[in-house]
Residue frames relative to the residue before (quaternion, step in Angstrom):
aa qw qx qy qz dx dy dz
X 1.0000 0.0000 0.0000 0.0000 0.00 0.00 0.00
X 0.2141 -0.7373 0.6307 0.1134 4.03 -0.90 1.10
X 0.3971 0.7393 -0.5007 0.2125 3.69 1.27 0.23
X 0.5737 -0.6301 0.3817 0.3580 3.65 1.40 -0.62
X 0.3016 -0.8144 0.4096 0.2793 3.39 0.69 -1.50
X 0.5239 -0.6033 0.2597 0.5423 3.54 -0.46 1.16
X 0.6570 0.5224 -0.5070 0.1960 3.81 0.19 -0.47
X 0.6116 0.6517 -0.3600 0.2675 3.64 1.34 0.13
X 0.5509 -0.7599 0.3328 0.0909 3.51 -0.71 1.35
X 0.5336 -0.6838 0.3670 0.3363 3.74 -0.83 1.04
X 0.4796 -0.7746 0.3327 0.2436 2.95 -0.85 0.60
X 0.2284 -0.8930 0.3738 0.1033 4.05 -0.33 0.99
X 0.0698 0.8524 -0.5182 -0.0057 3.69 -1.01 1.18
X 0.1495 0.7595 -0.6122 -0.1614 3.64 -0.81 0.52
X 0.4117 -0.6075 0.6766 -0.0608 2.69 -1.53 1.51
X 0.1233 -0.7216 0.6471 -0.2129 3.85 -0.99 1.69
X 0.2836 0.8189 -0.4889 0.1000 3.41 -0.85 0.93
X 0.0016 0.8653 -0.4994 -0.0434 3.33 -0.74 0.43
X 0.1370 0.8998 -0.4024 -0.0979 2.98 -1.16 0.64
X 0.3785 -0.5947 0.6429 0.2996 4.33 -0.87 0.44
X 0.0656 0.6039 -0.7943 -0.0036 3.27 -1.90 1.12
X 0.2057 -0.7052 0.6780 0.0258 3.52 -1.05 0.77
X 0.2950 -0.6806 0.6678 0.0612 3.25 -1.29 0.88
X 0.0176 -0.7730 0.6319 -0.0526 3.32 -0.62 1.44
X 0.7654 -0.3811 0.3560 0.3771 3.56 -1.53 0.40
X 0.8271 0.1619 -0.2445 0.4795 3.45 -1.74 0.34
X 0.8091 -0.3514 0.3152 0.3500 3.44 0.30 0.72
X 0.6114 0.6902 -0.2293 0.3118 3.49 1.50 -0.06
X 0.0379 0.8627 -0.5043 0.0043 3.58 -0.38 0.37
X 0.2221 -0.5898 0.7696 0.1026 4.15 -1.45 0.94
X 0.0029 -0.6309 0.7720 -0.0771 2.84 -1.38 1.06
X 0.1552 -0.8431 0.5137 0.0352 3.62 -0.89 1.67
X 0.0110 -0.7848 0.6191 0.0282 4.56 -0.05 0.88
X 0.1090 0.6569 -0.7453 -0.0337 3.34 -1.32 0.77
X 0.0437 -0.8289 0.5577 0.0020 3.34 -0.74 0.93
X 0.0089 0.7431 -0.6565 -0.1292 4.23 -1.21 0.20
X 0.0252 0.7539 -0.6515 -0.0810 2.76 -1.26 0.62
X 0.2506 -0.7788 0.5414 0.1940 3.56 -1.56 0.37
X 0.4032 -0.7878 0.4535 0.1059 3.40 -1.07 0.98
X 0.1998 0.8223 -0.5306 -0.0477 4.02 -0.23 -0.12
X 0.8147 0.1204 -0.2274 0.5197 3.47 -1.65 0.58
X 0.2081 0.8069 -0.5404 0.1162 3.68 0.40 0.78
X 0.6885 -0.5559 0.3550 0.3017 3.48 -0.90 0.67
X 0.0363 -0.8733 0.4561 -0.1675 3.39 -0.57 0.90
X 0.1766 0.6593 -0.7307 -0.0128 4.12 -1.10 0.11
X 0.1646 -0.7902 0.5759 0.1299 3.42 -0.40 1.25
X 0.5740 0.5562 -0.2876 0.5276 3.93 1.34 -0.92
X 0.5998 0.5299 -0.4788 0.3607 4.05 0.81 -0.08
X 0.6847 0.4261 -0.3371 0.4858 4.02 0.66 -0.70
X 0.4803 -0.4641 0.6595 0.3450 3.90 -1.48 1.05
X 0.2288 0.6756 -0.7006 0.0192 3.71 -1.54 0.36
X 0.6013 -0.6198 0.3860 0.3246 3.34 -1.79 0.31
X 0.2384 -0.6487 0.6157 0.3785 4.15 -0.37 0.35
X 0.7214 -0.5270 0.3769 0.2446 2.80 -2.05 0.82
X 0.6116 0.5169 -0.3097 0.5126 3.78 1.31 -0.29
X 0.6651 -0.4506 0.3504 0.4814 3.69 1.11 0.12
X 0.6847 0.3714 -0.5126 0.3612 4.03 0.38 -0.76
X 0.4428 -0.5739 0.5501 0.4147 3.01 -1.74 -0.64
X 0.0081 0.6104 -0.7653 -0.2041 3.57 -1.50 -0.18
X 0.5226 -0.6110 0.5925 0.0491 2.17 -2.08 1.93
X 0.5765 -0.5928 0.4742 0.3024 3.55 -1.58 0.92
X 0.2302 -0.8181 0.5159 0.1076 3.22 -1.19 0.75
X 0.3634 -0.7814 0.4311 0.2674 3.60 -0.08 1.52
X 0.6434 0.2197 -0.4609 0.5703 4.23 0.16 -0.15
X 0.2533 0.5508 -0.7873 0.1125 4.31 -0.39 0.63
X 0.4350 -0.6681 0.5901 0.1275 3.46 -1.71 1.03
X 0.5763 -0.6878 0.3825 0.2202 3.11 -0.89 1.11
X 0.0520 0.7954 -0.6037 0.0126 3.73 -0.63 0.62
X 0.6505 -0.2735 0.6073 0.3649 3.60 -2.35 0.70
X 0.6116 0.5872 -0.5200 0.1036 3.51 -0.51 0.33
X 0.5730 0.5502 -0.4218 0.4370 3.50 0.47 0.82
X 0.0493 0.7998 -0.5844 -0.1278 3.69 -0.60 0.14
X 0.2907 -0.8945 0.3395 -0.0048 3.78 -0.25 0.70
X 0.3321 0.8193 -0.4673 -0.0037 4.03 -0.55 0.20
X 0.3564 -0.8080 0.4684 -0.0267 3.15 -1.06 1.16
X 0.0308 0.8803 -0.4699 0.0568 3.70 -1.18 1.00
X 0.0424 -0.9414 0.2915 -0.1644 2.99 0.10 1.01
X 0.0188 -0.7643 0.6423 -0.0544 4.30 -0.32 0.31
X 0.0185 -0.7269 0.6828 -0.0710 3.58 -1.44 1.26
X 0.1605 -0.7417 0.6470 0.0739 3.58 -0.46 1.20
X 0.1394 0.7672 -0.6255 0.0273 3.89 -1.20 1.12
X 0.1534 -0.7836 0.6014 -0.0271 3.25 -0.83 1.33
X 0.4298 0.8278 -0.3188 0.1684 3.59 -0.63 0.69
X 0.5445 -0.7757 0.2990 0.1114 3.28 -0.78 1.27
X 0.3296 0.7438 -0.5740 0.0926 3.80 -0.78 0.72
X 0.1248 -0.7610 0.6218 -0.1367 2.03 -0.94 2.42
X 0.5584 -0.6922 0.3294 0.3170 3.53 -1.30 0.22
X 0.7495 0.0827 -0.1554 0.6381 3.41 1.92 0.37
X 0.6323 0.4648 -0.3714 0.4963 3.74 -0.76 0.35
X 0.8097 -0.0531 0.3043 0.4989 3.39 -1.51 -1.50
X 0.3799 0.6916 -0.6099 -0.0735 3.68 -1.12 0.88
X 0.2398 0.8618 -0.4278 0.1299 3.85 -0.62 -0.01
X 0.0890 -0.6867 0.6549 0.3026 4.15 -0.73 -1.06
X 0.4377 -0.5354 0.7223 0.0096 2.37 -2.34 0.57
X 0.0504 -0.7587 0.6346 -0.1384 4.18 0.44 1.42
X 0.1337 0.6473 -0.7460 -0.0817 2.98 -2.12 1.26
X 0.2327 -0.7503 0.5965 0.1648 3.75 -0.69 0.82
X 0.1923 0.6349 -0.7438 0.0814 4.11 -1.47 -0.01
X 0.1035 0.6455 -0.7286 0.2042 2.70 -1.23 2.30
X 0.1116 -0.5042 0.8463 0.1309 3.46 -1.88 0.01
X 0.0925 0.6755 -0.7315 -0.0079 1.76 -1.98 1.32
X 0.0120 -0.9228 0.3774 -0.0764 3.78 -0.06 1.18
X 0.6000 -0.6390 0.4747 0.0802 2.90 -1.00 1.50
X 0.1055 0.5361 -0.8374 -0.0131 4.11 -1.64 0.83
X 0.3408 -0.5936 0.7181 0.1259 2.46 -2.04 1.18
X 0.2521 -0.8182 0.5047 0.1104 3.66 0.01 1.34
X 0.1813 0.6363 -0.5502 0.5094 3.66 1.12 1.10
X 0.8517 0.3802 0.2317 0.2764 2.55 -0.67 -2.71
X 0.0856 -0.8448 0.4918 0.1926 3.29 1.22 -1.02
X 0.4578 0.6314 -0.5453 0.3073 3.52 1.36 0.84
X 0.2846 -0.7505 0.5523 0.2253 4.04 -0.90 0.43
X 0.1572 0.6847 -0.7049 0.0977 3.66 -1.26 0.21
X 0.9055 -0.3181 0.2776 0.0421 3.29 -1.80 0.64
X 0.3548 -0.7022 0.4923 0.3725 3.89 0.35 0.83
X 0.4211 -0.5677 0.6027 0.3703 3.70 -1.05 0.59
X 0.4326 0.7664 -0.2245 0.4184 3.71 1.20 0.07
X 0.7692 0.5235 -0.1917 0.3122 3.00 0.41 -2.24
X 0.1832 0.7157 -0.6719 0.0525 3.97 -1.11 0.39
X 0.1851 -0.8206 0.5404 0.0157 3.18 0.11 1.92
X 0.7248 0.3083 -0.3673 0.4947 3.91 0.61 0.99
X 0.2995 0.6423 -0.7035 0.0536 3.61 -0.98 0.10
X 0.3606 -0.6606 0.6442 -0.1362 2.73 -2.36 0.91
X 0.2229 0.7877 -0.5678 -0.0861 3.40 0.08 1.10
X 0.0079 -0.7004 0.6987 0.1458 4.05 -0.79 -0.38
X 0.1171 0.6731 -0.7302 0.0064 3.71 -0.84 0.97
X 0.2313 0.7099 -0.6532 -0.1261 3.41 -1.44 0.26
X 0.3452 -0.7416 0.5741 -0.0378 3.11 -1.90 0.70
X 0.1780 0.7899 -0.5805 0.0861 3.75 0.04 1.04
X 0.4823 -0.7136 0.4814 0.1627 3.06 -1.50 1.34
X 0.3284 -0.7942 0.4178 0.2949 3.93 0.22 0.57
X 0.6327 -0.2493 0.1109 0.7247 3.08 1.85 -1.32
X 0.6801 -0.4980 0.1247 0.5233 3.50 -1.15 0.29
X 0.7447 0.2988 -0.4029 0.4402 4.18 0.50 0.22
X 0.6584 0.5967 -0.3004 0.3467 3.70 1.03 0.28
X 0.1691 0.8662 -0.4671 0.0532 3.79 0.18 0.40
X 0.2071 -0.4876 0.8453 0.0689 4.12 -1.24 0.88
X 0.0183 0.4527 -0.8913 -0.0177 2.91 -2.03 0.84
X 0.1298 -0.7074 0.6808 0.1387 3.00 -2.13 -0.42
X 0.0379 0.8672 -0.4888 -0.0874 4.18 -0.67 0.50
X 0.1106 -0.7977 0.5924 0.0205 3.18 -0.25 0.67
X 0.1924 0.7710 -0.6070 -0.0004 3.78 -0.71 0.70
X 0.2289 -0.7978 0.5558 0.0474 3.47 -1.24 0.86
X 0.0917 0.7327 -0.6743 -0.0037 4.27 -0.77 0.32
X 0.6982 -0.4628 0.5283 0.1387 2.80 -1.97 0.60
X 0.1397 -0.7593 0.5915 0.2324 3.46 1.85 -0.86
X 0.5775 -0.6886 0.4183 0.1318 2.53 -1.81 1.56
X 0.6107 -0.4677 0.2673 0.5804 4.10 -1.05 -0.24
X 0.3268 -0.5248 0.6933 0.3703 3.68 -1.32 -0.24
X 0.3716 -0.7786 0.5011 -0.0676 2.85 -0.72 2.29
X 0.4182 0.5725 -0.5790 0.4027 3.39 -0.41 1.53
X 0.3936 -0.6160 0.5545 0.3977 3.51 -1.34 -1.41
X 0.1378 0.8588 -0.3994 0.2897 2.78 0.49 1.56
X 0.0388 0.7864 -0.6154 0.0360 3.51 -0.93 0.63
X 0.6907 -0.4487 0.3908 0.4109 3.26 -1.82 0.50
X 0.4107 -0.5755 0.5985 0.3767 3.68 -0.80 0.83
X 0.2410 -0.7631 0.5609 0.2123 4.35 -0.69 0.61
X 0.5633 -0.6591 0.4681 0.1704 3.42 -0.65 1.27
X 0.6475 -0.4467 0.5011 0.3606 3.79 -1.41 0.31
X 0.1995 -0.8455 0.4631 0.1755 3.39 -1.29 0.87
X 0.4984 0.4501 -0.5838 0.4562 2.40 -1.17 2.15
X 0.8080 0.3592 -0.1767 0.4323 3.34 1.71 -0.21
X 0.6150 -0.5913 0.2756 0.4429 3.10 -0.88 0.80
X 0.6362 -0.4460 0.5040 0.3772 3.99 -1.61 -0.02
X 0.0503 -0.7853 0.5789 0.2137 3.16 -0.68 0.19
X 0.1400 0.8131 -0.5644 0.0276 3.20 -1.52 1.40
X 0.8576 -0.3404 0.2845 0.2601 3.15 -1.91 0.76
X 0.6992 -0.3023 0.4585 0.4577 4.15 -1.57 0.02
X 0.7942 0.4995 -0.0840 0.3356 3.09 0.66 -1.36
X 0.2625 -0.5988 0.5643 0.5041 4.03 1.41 -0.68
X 0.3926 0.5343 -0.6468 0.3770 4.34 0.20 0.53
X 0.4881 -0.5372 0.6285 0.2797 3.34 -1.53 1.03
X 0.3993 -0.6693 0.5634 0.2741 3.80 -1.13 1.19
X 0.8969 0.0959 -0.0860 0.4231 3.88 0.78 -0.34
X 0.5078 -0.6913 0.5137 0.0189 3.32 -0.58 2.27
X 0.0006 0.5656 -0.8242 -0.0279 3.81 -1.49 0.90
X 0.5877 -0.4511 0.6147 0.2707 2.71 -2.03 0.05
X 0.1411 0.6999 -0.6985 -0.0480 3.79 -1.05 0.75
X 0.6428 -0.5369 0.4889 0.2442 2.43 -2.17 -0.15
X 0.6903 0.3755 -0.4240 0.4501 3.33 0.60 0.59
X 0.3479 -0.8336 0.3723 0.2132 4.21 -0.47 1.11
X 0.8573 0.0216 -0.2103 0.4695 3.36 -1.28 0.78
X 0.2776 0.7298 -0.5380 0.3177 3.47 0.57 0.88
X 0.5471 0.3763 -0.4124 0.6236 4.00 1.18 0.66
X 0.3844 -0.6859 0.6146 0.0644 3.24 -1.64 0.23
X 0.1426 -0.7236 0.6014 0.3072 3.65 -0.47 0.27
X 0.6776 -0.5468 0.2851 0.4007 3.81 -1.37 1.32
X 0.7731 -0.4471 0.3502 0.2824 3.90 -1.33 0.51
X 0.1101 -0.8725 0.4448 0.1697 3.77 -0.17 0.92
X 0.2761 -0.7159 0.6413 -0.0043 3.53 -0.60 1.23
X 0.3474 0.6306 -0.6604 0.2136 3.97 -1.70 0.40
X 0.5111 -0.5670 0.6069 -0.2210 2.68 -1.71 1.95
X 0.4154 0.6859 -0.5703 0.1780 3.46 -0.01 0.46
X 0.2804 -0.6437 0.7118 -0.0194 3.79 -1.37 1.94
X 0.0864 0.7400 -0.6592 0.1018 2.84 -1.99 1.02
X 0.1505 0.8023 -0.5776 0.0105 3.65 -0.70 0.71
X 0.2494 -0.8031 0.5376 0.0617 3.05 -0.87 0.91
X 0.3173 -0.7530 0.5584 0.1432 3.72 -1.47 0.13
X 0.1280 -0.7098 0.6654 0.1926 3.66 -0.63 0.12
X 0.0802 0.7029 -0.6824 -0.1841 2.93 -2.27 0.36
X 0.2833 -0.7396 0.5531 0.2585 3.52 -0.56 -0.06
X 0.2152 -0.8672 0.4136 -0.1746 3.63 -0.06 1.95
X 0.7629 -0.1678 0.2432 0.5751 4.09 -0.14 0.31
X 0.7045 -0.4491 0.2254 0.5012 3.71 1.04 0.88
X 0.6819 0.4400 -0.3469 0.4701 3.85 1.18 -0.02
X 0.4396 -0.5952 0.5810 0.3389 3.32 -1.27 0.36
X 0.1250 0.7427 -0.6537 -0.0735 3.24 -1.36 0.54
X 0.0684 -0.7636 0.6219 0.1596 3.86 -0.82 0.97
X 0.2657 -0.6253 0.7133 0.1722 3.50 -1.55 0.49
X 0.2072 0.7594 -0.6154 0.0396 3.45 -1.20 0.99
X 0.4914 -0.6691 0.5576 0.0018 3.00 -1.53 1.04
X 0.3846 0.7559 -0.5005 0.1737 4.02 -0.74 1.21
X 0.5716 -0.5679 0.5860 0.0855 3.09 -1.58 1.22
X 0.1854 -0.6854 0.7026 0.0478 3.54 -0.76 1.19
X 0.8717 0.2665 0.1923 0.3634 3.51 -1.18 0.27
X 0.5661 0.7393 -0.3152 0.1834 3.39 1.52 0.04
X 0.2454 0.5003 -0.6707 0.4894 3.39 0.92 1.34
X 0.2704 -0.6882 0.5911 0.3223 3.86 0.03 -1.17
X 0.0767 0.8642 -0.4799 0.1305 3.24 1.38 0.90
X 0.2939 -0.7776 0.5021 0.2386 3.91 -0.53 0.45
X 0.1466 0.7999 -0.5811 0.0318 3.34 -0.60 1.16
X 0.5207 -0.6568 0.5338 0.1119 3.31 -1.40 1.22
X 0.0664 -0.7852 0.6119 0.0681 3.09 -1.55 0.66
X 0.4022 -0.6110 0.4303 0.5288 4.06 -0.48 0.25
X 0.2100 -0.6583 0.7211 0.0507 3.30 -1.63 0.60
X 0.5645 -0.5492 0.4961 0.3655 3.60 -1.18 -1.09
X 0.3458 -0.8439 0.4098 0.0194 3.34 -0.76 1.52
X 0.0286 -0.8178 0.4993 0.2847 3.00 -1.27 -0.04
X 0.2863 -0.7670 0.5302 0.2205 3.96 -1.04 0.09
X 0.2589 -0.6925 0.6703 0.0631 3.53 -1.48 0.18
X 0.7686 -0.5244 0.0859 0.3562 3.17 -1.10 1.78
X 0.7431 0.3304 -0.4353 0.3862 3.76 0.65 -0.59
X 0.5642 -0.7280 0.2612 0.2889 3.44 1.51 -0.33
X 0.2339 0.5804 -0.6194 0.4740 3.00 1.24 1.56
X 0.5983 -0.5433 0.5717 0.1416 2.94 -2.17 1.17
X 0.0292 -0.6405 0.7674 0.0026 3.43 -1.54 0.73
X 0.8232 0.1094 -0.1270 0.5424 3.47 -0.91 1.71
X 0.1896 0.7738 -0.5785 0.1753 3.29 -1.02 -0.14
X 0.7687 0.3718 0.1375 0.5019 3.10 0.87 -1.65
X 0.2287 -0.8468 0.4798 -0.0193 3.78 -0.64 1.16
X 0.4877 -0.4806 0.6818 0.2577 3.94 -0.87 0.46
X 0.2181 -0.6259 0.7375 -0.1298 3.81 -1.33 1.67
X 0.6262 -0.6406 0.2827 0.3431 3.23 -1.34 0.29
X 0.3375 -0.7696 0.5175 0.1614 3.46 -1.05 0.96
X 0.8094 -0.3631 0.1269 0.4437 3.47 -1.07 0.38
X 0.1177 0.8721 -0.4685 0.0781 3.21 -0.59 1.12
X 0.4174 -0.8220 0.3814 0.0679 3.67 -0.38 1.04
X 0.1604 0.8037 -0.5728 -0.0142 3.77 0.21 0.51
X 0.0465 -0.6549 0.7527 0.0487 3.65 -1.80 -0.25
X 0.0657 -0.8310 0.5037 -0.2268 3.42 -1.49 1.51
X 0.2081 -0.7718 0.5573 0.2246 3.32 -1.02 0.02
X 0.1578 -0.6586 0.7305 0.0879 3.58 -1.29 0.26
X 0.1179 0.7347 -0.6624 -0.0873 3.18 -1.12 1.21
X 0.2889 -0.7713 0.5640 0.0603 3.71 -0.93 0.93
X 0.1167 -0.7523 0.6484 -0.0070 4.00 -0.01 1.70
């Protein structure tokens, strides 16, 4: 059983924020949030993830590990949003977030990274009205991307040779260690166009619009499930996101 037993304890969060919005000309406004919060007795199966022991072997996850209080957590964090809404021309914002959030294993008393945590993001959206039934928009979001959630580490290379890495600066070949989420999957980037049309049909509205997901075709990765082999390098881990992709629609409005 991975239920734990009755002797296990609710989990506990306070969460603190604040924020400043200013009104600024042409329709414009900054709006400033910093926020912390603390976690405690957080949910947990340390015995469920394969990792390296400190002496070099490995131990293999174990799929019934019982949940345990064994994490204790605290987060920090600030999100700057500027952004326009107007009733014709140019409207949208332009969003940056930077948080931590880190995990003790109140066992071990080792720390490491929320499987969670993405200590950058980038939004930019804009929206111009061409006229009152035409609109282009445009989004463009960016992250730091989140850890690759395991115990993993760059596999280290003979000495005297160089590392070897990926398009991307990603080590091409993953071991198991002994310390967790201490990799990253590579930076997520996306582009996504849209323009729409309006018409105004047997008393209903109806718009037709046209948009491009992703239309660099930038490859971005997500974690998945892995496997390893006895010395304990990783095979997989890491998934294909969506790639350029092209839709077209209606909207009718009765």
């Amino acid at each position: 059983m991975r239920a734990g037993g009755a002797s296990l304890l609710p989990e506990v969060a306070r969460h603190v924020d604040v924020s400043v919005a200013q009104k600024l000309p042409l329709d414009a406004s900054l709006q400033v949030t910093v926020f912390a919060r603390s976690e405690r007795d957080v949910l947990w199966t340390p015995e469920a993830e394969p990792r390296r022991l400190s002496g070099g072997g490995l131990r293999l996850g174990r799929g019934d590990a019982p949940w345990i209080n064994g994490l204790d957590g605290d987060a920090r964090g600030v999100e700057l949003v500027f952004r326009r809404d107007a009733p014709a021309g140019l409207s949208g914002w332009a969003a940056y977030a930077h948080n931590r959030l880190e995990y003790t294993d109140v066992t071990t008393g080792a720390r490491f990274p929320s499987d969670v945590e993405q200590r950058h993001a980038v939004s930019l959206f804009g929206h111009y009205r061409v006229s009152n039934r035409s609109t282009v928009g445009a989004k463009f979001r960016y992250g730091s991307n989140y850890p690759r959630v395991g115990y993993f580490a760059a596999q280290e290379p003979p000495p005297g040779t160089p590392r070897l890495l990926g398009d991307s600066g990603v080590p091409l070949f993953i071991v198991l260690s002994d310390s967790r989420n201490g990799l990253r999957l590579p930076a997520y980037a996306r582009l996504d166009l849209r323009a729409d049309r309006a018409f105004v049909w047997g008393g209903r509205r109806l718009t037709l619009f046209v948009e491009v997901a992703n239309v660099l075709n930038r490859r971005n990765v997500r974690n998945v499930p892995y496997g390893f082999d006895r010395t304990g390098r990783v095979f997989g881990g890491t998934d294909s996101m969506l790639p350029v992709l092209p839709s077209a629609g209606f909207v009718v409005d009765f």
